[in-house]
Structures are given as C-alpha cells and as structure tokens.
C-alpha positions in Angstrom: 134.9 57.4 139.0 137.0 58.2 141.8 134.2 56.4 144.5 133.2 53.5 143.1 134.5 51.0 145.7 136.2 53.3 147.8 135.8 52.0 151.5 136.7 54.9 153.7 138.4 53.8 157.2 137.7 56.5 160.0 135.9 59.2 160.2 136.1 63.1 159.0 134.9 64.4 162.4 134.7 67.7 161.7 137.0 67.2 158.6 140.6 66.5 159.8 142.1 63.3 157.8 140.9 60.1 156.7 142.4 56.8 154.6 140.6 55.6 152.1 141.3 52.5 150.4 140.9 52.2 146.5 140.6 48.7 144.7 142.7 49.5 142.0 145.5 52.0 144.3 145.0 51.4 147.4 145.5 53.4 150.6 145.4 57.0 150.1 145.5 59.4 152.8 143.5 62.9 152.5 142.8 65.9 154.3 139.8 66.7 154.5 137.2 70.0 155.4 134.2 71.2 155.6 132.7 74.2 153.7 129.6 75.9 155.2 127.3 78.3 153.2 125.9 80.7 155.6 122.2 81.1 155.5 122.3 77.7 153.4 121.4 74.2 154.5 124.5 73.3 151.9 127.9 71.8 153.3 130.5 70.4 151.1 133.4 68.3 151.9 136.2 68.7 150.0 139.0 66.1 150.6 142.6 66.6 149.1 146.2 65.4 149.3 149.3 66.9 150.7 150.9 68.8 147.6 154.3 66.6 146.2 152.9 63.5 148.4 152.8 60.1 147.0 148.9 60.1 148.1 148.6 63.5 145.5 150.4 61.0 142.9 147.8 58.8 143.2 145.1 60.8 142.9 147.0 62.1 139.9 147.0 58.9 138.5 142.6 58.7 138.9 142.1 61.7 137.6 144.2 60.9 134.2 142.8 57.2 134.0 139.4 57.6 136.1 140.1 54.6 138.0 140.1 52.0 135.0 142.9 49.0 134.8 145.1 48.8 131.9 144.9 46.2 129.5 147.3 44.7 127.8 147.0 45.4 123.7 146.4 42.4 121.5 
C-alpha cells in the first residue's frame, strides 16, 4: 500500500504540490488537486506525478511492487 508510512512534508493548500517521503523510495514530488462534487459533501484529492519524471518512475515502481522490499532468493 502506497500510504503506509508515507510522511507528507507541506501542505496541499488548495492542492498545488507536496513531497512525500516513502520508507522504501523516498522523496517523491506530486501534484496534487481537488475534486468537488456539486451538491455533494464529497471532495477527493487526487495527487499525481509529472508525466516522464523520475517521481512518475517511482510511483511506477509502487504500483508494480506495492511498496514491498525485495528479498534475496535462497
């Protein structure tokens, strides 16, 4: 799972960007922003990276190994 231990440094005032650090990848930086549905008390976040960036790489990487270390076979 992509937020267990994910500290997030900053804040997403009103979405813009934020870094959060990953124990097993560390820094990434995303864009973030805020979907309202009208007549709704629902808001969603949605936080991505810049397409071709290193950052999208990594979340690349979490989404194929969903955050787990390698081990080494015996």
């Amino acid at each position: 799972m992509i937020t267990q231990g994910v500290r997030v440094s900053g804040r997403c005032a009103a979405c813009g960007g934020q870094t959060i650090r990953h124990p097993e990848i560390g820094d990434v930086l995303l864009d973030c922003d805020l979907l309202i549905v009208p007549g709704a008390d629902l808001r969603m976040v949605t936080c991505t990276a810049a397409t071709g960036s290193s950052d999208a790489g990594k979340l690349g990487l979490l989404r194929v190994t969903g955050g787990r270390t390698a081990t080494a076979l015996p």
